[in-house]
C-alpha positions as CSV (number, residue, x, y, z in Angstrom):
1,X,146.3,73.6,98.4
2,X,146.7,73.4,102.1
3,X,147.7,76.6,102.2
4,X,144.6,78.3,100.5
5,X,142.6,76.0,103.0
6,X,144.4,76.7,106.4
7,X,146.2,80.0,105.7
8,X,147.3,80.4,109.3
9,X,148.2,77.0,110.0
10,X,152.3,77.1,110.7
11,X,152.7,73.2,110.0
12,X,156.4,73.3,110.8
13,X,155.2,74.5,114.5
14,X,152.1,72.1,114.1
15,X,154.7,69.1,113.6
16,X,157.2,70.6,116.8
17,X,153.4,70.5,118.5
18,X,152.9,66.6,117.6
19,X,155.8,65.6,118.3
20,X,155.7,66.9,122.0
21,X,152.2,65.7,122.1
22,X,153.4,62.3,121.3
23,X,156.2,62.3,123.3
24,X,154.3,63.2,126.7
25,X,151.6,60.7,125.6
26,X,154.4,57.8,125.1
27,X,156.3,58.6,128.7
28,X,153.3,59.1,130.6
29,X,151.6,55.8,129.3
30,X,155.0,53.9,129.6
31,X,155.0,55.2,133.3
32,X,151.5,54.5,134.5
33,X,151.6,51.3,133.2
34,X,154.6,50.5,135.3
35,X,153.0,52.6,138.3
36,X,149.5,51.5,137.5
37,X,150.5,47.4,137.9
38,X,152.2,47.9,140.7
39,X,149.6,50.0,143.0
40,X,146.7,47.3,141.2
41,X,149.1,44.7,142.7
42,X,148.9,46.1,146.1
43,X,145.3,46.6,146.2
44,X,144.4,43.2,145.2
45,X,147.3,41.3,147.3
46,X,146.4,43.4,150.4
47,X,142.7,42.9,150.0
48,X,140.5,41.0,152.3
49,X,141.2,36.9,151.9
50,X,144.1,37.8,149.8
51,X,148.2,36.6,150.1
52,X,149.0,39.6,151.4
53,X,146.1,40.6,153.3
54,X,146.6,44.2,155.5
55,X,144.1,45.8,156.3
56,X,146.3,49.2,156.9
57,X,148.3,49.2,153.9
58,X,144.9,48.6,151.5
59,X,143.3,51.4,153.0
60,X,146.4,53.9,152.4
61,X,146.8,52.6,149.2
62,X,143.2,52.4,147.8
63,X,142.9,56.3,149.6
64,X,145.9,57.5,147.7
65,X,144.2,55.9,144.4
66,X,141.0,57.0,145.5
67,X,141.8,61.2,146.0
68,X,144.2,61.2,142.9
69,X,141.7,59.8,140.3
70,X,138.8,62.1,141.6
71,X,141.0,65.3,141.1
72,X,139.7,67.4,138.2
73,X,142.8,67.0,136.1
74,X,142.9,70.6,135.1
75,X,143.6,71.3,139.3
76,X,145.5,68.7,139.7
77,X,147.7,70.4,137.4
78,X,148.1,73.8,139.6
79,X,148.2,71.8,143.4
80,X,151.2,69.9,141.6
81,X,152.8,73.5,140.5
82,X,155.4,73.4,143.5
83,X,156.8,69.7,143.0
84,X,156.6,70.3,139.3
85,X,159.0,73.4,139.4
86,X,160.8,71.4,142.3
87,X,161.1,68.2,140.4
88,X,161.7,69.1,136.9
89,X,162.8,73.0,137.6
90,X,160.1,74.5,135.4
91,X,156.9,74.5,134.9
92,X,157.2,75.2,131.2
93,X,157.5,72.4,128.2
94,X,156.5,69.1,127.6
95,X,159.0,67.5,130.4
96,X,157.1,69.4,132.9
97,X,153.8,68.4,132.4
98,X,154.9,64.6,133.1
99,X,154.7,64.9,137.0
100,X,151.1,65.9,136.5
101,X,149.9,63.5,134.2
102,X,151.0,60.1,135.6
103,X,149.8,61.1,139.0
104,X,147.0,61.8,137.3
105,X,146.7,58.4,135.0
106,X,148.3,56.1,137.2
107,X,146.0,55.7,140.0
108,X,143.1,55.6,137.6
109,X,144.7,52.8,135.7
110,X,145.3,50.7,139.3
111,X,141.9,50.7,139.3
112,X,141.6,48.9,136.6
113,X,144.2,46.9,137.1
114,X,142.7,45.8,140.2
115,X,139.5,45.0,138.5
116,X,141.1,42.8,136.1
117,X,143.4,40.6,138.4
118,X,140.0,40.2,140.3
119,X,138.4,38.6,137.4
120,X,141.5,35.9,137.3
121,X,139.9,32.3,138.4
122,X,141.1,31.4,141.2
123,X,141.1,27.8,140.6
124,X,144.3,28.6,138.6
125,X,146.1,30.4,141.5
126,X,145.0,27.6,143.7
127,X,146.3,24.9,141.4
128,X,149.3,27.2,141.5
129,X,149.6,27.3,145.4
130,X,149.3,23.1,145.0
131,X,152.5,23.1,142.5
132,X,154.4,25.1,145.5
133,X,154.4,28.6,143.6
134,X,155.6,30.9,145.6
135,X,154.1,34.5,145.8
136,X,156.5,36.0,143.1
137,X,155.9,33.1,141.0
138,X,152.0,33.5,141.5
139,X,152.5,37.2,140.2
140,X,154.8,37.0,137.3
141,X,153.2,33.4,136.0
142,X,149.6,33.6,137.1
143,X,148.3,36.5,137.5
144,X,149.5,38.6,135.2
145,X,149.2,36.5,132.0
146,X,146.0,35.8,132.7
147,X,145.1,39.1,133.1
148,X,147.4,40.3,130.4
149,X,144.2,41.4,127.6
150,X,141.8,43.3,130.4
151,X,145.6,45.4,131.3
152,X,146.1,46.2,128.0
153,X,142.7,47.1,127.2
154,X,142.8,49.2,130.3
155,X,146.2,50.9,129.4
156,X,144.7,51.7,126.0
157,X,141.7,53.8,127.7
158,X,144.0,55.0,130.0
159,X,146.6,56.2,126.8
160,X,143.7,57.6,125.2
161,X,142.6,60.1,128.4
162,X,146.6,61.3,129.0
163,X,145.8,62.4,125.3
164,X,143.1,64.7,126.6
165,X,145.4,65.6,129.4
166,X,147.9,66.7,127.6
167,X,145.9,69.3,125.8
168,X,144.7,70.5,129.0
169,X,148.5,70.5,130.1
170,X,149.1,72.5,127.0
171,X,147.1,75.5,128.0
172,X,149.2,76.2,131.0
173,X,152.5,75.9,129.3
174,X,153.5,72.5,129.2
175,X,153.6,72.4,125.0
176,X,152.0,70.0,122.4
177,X,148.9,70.4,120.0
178,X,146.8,71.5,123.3
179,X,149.0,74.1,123.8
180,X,149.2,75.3,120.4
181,X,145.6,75.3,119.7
182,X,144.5,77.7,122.6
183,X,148.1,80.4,121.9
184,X,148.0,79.9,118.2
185,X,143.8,79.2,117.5
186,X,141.9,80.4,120.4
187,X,143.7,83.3,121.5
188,X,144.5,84.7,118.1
189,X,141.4,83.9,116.6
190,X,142.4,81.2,114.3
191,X,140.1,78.4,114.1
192,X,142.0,76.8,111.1
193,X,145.1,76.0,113.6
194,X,142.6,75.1,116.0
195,X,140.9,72.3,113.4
196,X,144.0,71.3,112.5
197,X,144.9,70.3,115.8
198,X,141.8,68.9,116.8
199,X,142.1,66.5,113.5
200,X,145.7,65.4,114.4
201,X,144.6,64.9,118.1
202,X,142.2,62.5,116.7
203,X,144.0,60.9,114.3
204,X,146.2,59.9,117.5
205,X,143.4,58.5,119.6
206,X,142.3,56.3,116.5
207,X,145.6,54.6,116.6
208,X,146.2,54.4,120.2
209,X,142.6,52.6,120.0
210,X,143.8,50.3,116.8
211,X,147.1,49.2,118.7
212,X,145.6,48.4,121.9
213,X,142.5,46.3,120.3
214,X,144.7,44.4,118.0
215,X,146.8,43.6,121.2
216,X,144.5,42.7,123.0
217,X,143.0,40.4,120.8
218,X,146.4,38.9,119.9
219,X,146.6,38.1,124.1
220,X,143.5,37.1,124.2
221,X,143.5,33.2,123.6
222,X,139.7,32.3,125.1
């Protein structure tokens, strides 16, 4: 049946596609997250009437954040060419489309993270200060948790786009469903393989979105 429907459709190569869709998808996300809370961190600490106010280290850090998220991601791609080939020694292949997309997601995602430690009340961090929390424990006790459903949330938009980057990955080289759909539907005029591909990339999103509200609402205890 599938094959009368989608006669050029190689599913064995459609699977190898998914699975390095998936698997740039998964490491990016796991990075940015961890890259993402730590440059949020820094932006809100170093703010203005913050703990760790400096006025020189926010304004390198929200710069960086600033010029990385407003890069097309398409030529962010080709400026990060030479560390790509440096870092990972090719620019072919899921493992080296990774550079590109958490540089990419990550300062994106600070943003948000910034957004969402700003919407902590600061009556609790206070009340924290009072108790003789120290800075670490304000972080890992405070902060955080209470801004633990807006992250998520955030890292869930954030998943979704590295989806869409990664097809745009895949039609330089680096692999996955993006990759096969322009070499295996575009190019040879296939639109089946192309549909398919679209339809699994989908399929992804829609579960990347039903994880991350069913966290979220789990965390959420207002």
């Amino acid at each position: 049946m599938l094959e009368q429907w989608f006669p050029n459709v190689d599913w064995e190569k459609m699977w190898e596609a998914t699975v390095q869709t998936l698997y740039m998808t998964a490491i990016s996300v796991v990075a940015t997250f961890i890259l993402g809370i730590i440059l949020g961190l820094l932006l809100f600490l170093t703010a203005p009437g913050n703990r760790w106010e400096n006025k020189v280290i926010n304004f390198i850090i929200a710069s960086f954040v600033n010029v990385f998220r407003s890069i097309p991601f398409i030529i962010l791609i080709i400026l990060l060419i030479p560390f790509t080939v440096w870092l990972m020694k090719s620019m072919l292949g899921a493992n080296a489309a990774l550079p590109a997309l958490i540089v990419g997601a990550a300062p994106f995602y600070a943003r948000m993270v910034e957004i969402a430690l700003r919407e902590v009340d600061k009556g609790v961090i206070e009340a924290s200060q009072s108790m003789g929390a120290n800075d670490w424990e304000i972080i890992y006790k405070v902060l955080l948790p209470e801004s633990m459903p807006a992250l998520v949330s955030g890292i869930t938009v954030t998943a979704i786009a590295l989806v869409s980057y990664t097809a745009m990955a895949g039609v330089v080289g680096a692999g996955g469903l993006g990759n096969l759909a322009y070499l295996e539907g575009y190019q040879r005029s296939n639109p089946d393989v192309t549909l398919v591909a679209t339809v699994i990339i989908l399929l992804i999103v829609f579960i990347l979105q039903i994880i991350g509200d069913v966290i979220t609402r789990s965390l959420d205890k207002r």
